[in-house]
One Martini backbone bead per residue (centre of mass of N, CA, C, O) as a GRO file, in nm:
protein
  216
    1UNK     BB    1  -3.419   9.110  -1.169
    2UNK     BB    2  -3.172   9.135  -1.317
    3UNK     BB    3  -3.001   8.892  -1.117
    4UNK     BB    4  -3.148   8.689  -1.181
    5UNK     BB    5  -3.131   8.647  -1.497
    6UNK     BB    6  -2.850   8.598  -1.476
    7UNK     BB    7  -2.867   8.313  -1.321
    8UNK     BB    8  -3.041   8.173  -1.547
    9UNK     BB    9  -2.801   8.251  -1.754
   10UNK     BB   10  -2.590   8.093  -1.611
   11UNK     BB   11  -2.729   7.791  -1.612
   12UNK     BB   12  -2.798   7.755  -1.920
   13UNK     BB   13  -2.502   7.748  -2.022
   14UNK     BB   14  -2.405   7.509  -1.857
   15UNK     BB   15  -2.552   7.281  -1.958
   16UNK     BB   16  -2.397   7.114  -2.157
   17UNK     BB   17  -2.190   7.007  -1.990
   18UNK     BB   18  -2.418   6.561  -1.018
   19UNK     BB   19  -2.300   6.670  -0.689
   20UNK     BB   20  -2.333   6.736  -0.369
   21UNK     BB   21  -2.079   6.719  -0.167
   22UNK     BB   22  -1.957   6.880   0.079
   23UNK     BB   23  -1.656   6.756   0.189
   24UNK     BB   24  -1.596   6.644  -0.085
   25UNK     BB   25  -1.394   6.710  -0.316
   26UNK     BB   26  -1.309   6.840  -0.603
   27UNK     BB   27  -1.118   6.744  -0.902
   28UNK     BB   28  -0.904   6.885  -1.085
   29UNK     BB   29  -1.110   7.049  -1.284
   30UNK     BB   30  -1.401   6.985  -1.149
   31UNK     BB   31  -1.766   7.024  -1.193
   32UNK     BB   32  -2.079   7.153  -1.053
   33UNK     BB   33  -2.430   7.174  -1.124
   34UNK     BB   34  -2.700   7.317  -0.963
   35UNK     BB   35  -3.089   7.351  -1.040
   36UNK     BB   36  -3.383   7.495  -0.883
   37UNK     BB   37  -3.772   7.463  -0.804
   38UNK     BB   38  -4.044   7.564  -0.582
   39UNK     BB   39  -4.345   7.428  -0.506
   40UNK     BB   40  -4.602   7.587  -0.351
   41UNK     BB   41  -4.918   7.480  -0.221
   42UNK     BB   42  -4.992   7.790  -0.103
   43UNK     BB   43  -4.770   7.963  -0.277
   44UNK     BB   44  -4.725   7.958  -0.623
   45UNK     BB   45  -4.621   8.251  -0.652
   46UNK     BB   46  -4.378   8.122  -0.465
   47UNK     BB   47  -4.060   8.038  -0.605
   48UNK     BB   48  -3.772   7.911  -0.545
   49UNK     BB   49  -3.446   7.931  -0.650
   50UNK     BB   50  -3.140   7.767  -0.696
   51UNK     BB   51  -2.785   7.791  -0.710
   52UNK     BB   52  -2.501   7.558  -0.732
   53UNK     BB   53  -2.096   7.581  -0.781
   54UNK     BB   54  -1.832   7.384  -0.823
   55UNK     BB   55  -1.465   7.370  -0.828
   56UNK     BB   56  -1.164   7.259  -0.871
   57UNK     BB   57  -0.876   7.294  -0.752
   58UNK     BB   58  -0.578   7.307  -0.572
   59UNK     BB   59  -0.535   7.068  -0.284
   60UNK     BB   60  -0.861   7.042  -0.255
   61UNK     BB   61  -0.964   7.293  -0.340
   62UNK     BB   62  -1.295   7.440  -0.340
   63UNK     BB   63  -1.504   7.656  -0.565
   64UNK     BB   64  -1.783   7.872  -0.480
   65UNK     BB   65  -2.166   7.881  -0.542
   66UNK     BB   66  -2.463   8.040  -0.362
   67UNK     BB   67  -2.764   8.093  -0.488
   68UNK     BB   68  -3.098   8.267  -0.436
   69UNK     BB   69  -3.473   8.325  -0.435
   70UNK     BB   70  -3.673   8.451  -0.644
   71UNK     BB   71  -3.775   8.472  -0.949
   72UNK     BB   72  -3.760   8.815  -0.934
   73UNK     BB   73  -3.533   8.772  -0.721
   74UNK     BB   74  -3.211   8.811  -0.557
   75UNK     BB   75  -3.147   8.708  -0.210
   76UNK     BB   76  -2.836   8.507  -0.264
   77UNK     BB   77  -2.467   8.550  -0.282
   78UNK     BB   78  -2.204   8.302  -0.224
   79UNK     BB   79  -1.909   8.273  -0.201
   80UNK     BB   80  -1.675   7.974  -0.174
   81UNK     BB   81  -1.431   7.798   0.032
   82UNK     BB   82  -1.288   7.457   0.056
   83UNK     BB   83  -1.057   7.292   0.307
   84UNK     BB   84  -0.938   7.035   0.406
   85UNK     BB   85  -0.868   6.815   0.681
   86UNK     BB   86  -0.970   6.514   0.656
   87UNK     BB   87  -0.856   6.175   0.567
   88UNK     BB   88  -0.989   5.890   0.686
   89UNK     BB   89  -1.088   5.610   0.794
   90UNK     BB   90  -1.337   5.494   0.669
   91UNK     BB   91  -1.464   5.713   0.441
   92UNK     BB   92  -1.388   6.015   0.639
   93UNK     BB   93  -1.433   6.356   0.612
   94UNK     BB   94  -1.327   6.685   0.636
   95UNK     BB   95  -1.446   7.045   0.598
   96UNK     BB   96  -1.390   7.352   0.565
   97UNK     BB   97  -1.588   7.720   0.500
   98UNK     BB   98  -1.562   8.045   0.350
   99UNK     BB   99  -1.804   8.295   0.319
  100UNK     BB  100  -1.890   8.563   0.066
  101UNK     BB  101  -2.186   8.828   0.050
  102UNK     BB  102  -2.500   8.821  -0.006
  103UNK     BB  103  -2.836   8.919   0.185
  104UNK     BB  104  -3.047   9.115   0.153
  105UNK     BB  105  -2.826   9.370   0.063
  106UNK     BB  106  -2.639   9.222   0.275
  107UNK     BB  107  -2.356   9.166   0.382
  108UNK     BB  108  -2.167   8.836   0.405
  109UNK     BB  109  -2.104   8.579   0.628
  110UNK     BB  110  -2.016   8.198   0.584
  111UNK     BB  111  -1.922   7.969   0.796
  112UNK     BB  112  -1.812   7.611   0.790
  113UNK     BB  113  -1.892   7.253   0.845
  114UNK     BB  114  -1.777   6.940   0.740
  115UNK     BB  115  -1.909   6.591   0.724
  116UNK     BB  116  -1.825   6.251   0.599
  117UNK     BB  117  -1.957   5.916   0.500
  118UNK     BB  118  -1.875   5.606   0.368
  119UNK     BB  119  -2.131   5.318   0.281
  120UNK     BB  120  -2.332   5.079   0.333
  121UNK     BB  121  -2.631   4.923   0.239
  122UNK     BB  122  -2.736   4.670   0.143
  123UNK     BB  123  -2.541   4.648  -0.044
  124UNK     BB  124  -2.476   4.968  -0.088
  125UNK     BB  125  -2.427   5.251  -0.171
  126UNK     BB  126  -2.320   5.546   0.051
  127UNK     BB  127  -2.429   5.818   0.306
  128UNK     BB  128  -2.290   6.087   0.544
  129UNK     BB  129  -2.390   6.370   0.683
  130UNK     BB  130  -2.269   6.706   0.793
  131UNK     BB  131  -2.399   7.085   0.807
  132UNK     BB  132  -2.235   7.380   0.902
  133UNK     BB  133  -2.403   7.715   0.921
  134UNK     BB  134  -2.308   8.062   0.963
  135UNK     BB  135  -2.489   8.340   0.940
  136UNK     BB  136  -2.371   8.686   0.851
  137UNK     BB  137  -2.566   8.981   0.899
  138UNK     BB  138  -2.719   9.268   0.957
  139UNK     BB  139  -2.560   9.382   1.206
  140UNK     BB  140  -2.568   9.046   1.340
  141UNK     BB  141  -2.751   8.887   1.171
  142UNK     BB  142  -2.862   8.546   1.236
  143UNK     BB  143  -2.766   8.203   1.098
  144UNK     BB  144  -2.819   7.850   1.196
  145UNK     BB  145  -2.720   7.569   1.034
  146UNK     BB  146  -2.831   7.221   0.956
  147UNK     BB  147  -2.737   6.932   0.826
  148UNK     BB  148  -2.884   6.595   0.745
  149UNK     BB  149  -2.734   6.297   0.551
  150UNK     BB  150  -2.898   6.079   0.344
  151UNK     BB  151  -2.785   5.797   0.120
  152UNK     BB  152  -2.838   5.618  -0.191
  153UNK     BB  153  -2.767   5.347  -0.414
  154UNK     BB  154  -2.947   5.120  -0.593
  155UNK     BB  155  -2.775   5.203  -0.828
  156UNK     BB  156  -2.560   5.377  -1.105
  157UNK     BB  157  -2.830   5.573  -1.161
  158UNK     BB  158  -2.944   5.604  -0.908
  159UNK     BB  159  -3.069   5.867  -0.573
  160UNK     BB  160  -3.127   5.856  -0.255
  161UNK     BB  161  -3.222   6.111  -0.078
  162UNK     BB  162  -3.222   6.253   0.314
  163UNK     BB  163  -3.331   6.555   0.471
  164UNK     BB  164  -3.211   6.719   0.751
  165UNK     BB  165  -3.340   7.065   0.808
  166UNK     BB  166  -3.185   7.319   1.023
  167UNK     BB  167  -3.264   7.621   1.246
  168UNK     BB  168  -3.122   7.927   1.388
  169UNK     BB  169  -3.228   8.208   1.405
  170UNK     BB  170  -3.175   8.579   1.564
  171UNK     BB  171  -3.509   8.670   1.486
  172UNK     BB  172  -3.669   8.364   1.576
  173UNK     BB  173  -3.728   8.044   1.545
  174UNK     BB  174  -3.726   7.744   1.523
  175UNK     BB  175  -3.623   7.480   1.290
  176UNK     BB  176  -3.780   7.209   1.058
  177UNK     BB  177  -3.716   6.968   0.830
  178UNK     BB  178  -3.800   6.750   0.502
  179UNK     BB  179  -3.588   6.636   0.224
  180UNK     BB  180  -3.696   6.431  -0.004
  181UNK     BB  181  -3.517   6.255  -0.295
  182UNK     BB  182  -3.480   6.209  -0.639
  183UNK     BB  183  -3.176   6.078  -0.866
  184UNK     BB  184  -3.176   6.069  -1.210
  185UNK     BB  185  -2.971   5.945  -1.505
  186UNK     BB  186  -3.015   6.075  -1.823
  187UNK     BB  187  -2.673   6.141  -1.889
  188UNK     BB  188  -2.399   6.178  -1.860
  189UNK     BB  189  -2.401   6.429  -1.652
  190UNK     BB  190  -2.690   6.376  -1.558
  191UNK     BB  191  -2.926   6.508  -1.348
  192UNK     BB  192  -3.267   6.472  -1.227
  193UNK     BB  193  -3.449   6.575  -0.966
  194UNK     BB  194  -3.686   6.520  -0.722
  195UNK     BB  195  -3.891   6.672  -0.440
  196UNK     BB  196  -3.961   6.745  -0.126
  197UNK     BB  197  -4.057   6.999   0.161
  198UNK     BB  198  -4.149   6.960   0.522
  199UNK     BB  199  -4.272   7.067   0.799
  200UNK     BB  200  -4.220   7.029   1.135
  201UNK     BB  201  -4.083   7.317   1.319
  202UNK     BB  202  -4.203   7.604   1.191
  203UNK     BB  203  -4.298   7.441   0.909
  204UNK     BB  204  -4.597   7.406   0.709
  205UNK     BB  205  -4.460   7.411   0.415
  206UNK     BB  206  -4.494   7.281   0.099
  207UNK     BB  207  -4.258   7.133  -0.165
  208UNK     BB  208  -4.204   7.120  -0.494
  209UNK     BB  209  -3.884   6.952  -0.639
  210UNK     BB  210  -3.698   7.103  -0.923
  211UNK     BB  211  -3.354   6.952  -1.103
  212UNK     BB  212  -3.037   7.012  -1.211
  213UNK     BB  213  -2.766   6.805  -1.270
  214UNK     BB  214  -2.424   6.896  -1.316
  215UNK     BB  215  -2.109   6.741  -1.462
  216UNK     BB  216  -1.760   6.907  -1.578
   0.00000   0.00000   0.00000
């Protein structure tokens, strides 16, 4: 419960001060804080919240934390570095990642590859990318994630974002999950989230997600 309050009470520190970047490095000195809460339509006293916090480095090295749990018990928080592999023509980067930290109390690591790419549609900014995450915890168990996302901007200020989200745990089923998301900047630097997630296969929790965006 202390670990919690701590997480909540960093991330309304950083209010005042975004966008989650995947391959695409962040700016020297320049950082992102998204703080998010979903609430399930089957069990509403378990509602999951997420921090995650990246800052630009020196060389395109972008430094970050990833945590999240329930209200009350802080369940996951992994630092991690991500390096630029390659940036390359057509605005399609690619970049490596190694995270530790715990998970459910036992210490973790979790290495990433991540690829982006900038595109048009209906002339309209886009984007595809795809994260490959490892975790590994608890004397060998583990889960490899997979994200696919598509977004778009139809205007300058908001963003529909498309997610699936699969996963294989070594201790249980194959999921996939979909996760559409709407997000509209309320001042320069902020901008809150609303979106929703539906189980595919083996997840079928409907949850609805509000988070908020900062870039600092």
């Amino acid at each position: 419960m202390i670990r919690a309050r701590v997480l909540l009470l960093f991330s309304l520190l950083l209010w005042p001060q975004i966008l989650w970047a995947g391959a695409w490095p962040r700016d020297e000195g320049k950082g992102f804080l998204s703080f998010s809460i979903e609430a399930s339509t089957e069990t509403p006293e378990d509602s999951p919240v997420s921090l995650f916090v990246e800052y630009g480095l020196k060389n395109n090295v972008t430094l970050g934390f990833d945590g999240g749990g329930r209200q009350t018990d802080l369940t996951k928080a992994i630092a991690f570095l991500r390096w630029p592999l390659r940036s390359g023509a057509q605005s399609s980067v690619a970049a490596v990642e190694m995270g530790a930290g715990f998970v459910d109390d036992s210490l973790a690591l979790r290495p990433a590859l991540s690829w982006g790419r900038g595109t048009k549609v209906f002339q309209r900014s886009a984007w595809i990318s795809v994260d490959m995450r490892g975790l590994i915890y608890d004397h060998a168990e583990g889960l490899l994630e997979t994200d696919f996302t598509f977004g778009i901007k139809p205007n300058a200020r908001s963003m529909i974002i498309l997610q699936l989200q699969s996963g294989v745990p070594s201790d249980g089923e194959p999921y996939a999950r979909l996760a559409p998301s709407f997000v509209f900047e309320t001042k320069p630097g902020r901008h809150i989230e609303l979106g929703a997630t539906t189980g595919l296969i083996n997840s079928d929790d409907l949850r609805i997600k509000v988070g908020m965006w900062l870039r600092f």
